[in-house]
ROTORMI-800618 format. One record per residue (C-alpha): residue in three letters; residue number from 1; x, y, z. Coordinates in steps of 0.1 Angstrom, whole numbers. Example, Ala and Ser with C-alpha at 12.3 -4.5 7.8 and 13.67 -1.06 7.14 Angstrom:
<pts>
residu->Ala num->1 X->123 Y->-45 Z->78
residu->Ser num->2 X->137 Y->-11 Z->71
</pts>
This chain:
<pts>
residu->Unk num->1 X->986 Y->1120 Z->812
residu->Unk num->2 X->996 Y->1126 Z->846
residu->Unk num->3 X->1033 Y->1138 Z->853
residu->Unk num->4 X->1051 Y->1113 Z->874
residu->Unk num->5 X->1062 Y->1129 Z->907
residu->Unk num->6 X->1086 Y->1110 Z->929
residu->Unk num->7 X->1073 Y->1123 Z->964
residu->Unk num->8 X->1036 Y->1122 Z->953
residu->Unk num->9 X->1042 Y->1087 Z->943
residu->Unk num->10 X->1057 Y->1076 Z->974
residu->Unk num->11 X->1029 Y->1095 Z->992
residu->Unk num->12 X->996 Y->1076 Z->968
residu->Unk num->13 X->1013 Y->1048 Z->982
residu->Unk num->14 X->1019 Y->1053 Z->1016
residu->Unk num->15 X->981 Y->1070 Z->1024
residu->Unk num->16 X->949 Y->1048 Z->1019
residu->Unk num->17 X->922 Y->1065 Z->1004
residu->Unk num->18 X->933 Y->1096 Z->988
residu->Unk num->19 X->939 Y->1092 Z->950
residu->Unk num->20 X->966 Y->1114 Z->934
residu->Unk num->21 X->964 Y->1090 Z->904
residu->Unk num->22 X->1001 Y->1081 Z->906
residu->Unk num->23 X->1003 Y->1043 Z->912
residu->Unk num->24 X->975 Y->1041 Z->882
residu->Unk num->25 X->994 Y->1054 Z->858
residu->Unk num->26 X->1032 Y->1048 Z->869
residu->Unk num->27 X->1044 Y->1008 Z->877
residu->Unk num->28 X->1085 Y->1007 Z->880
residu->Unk num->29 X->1095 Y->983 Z->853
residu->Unk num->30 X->1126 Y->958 Z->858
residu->Unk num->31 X->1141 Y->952 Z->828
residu->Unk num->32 X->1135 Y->913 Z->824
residu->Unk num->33 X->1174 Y->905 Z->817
residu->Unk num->34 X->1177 Y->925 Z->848
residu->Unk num->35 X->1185 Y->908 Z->882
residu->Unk num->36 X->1157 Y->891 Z->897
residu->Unk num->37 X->1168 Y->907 Z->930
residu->Unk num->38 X->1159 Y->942 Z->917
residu->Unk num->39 X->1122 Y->929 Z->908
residu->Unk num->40 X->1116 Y->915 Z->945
residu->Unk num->41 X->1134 Y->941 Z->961
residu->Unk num->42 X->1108 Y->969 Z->941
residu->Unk num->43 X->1080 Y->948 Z->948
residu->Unk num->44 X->1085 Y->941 Z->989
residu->Unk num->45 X->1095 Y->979 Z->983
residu->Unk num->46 X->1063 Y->988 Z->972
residu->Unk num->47 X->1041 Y->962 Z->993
residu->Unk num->48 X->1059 Y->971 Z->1028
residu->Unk num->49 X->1048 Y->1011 Z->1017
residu->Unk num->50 X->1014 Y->1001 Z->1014
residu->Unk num->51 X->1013 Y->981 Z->1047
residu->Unk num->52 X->1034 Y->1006 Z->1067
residu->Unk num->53 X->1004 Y->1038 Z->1053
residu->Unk num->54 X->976 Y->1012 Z->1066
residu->Unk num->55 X->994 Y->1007 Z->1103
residu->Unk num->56 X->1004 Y->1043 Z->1106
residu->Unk num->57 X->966 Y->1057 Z->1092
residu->Unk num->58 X->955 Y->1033 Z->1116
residu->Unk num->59 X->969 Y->1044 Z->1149
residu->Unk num->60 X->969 Y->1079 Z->1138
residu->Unk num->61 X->928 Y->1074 Z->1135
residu->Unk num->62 X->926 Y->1051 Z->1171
residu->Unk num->63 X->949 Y->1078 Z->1185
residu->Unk num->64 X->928 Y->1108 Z->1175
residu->Unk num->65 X->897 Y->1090 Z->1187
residu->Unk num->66 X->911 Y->1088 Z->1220
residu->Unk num->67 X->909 Y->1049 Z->1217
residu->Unk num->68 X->943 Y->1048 Z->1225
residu->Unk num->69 X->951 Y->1068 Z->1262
residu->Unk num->70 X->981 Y->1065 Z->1283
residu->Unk num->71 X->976 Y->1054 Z->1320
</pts>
């Protein structure tokens, strides 16, 4: 088993296509007497991680291609 590492966690999340083999072994569990805001506050956590690592990857390729030039 794979120890869980905070940073490196945030980071499988964050970077598409590298695979530190964090998010497949770790999930955060919300107790389920816990509050229900916890749970969606994880999840959109989790989600808006995943998004913001494909829109920075993203520009960080276009700009590197030189697809993106200032005028």
């Amino acid at each position: 088993m794979v120890p869980f590492h905070p940073l490196a966690y945030s980071t499988d999340l964050l970077v598409p296509g590298i695979d530190l083999q964090q998010k497949a072994f770790f999930e955060p569990i919300v107790p389920a007497e816990g509050p229900r805001g916890l749970a969606r506050f994880v999840s959109g956590w989790i989600r808006a991680q995943v998004a913001l690592g494909w829109v920075l990857t993203t520009l960080g390729f276009t700009g590197l291609s030189g697809l993106i030039k200032r005028d």
